[in-house]
N, C-alpha and C positions, 0 to 999 in steps of 0.2 A: 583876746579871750575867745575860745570857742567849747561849746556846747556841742555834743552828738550822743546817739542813742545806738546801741547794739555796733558800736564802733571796733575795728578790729585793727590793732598797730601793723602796718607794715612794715614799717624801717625809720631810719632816725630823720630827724628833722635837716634841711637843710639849707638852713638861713642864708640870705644875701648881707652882702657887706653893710652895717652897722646894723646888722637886726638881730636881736636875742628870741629865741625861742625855750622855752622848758616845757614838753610836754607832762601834763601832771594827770594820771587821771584817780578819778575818785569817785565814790559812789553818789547818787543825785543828792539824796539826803545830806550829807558831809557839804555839798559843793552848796548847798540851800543854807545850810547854818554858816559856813563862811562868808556868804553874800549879806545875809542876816548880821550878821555878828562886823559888816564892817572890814572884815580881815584882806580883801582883794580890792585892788585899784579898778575900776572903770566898773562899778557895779551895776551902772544900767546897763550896759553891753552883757549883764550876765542874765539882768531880768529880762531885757530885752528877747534874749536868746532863745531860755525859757519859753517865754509867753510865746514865738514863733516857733516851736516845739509843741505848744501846749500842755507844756507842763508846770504851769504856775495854777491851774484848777482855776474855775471861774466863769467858764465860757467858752466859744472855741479859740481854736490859737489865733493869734493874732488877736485877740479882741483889746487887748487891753492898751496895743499901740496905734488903735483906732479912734477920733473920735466918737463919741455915740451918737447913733444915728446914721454913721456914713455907711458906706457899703466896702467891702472884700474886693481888693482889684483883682483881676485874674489875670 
């Protein structure tokens, strides 16, 4: 699963031997209620993503894969 913003396709995917790829894209919204909703495999890899995006609201990015209190590695 991957996540990106202002993404622009170049060309097709081109998977190594036993790997599947489908790119799908969707608007954040859509891609938020399917996460919600259940509907995709590996759903922390998608909140994960999200929140390293900072797009889950809340804080800044990354914060929610921190504990509290630690600090931002650079």
């Amino acid at each position: 699963m991957a996540v990106g913003r202002d993404a622009t396709r170049v060309g097709d995917p081109t998977p190594g031997e036993g790997e599947f790829c489908e790119p799908v894209v969707v608007p954040l919204v859509s891609f938020r209620r399917q996460l919600a909703a259940g509907c995709l495999t590996d759903t922390d890899l998608g909140y994960l993503a999200l929140d390293h995006l900072g797009l889950l609201g809340g804080g800044p990015p990354g914060a929610a894969a921190r504990p509290e209190g630690s600090q931002r590695s650079r």
